[in-house]
N, C-alpha and C positions, 0 to 999 in steps of 0.2 A: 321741210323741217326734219322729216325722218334722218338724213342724210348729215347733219349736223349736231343730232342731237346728243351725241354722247360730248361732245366738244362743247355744246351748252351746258352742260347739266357740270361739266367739270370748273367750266370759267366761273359758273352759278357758287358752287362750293368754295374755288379759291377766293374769290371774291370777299365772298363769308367772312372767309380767314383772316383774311389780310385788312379787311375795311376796303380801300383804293391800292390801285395797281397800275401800271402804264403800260400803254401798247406792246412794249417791248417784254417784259415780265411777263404778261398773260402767255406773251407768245412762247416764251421760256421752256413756262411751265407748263403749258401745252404737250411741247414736242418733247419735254422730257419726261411723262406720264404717258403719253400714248405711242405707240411702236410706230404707225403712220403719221401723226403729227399734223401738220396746214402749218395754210402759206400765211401771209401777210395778209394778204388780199381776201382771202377766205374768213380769217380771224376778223379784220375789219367790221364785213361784211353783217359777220354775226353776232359782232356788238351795235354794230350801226340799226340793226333792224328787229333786234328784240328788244322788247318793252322793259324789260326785268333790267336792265342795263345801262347804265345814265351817266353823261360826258359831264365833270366836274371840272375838267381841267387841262390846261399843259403844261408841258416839261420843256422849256430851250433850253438849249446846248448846243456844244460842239462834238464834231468828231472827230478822231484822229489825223485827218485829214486837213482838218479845218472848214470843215461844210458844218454851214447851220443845221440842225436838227429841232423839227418839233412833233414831239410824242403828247396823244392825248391823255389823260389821266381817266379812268374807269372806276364807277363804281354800282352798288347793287343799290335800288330803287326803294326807298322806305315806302313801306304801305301802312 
């Protein structure tokens, strides 16, 4: 937890802010708040397994490419 937790405590507030946000966003806003930033896989990770944190949703699309894309939607856990 130590190791992740300024990276919670930021997604915890953006969250806040914004109401819902998508994988991509969080990750955004991440790496352009913090000097060191995470990956994909890290950010995942740390929505996947904290409690405070709860899949609402997806986002399909396309990419410039033309590949399927689908982004989870994120949001903060009413108590």
């Amino acid at each position: 937890m130590s190791r992740t937790k300024r990276i919670r405590a930021e997604i915890s507030t953006f969250l806040t802010e914004v109401g819902e946000a998508n994988t991509s966003a969080i990750l955004d806003h991440i790496n352009s708040r913090f000097r060191w930033g995470a990956t994909m896989n890290q950010l995942g990770n740390v929505l996947a397994r904290d409690s405070r944190f709860e899949k609402v949703g997806f986002n399909d699309g396309t990419d410039l490419g033309g590949f399927r894309t689908r982004v989870c939607v994120w949001s903060m856990v009413l108590a």
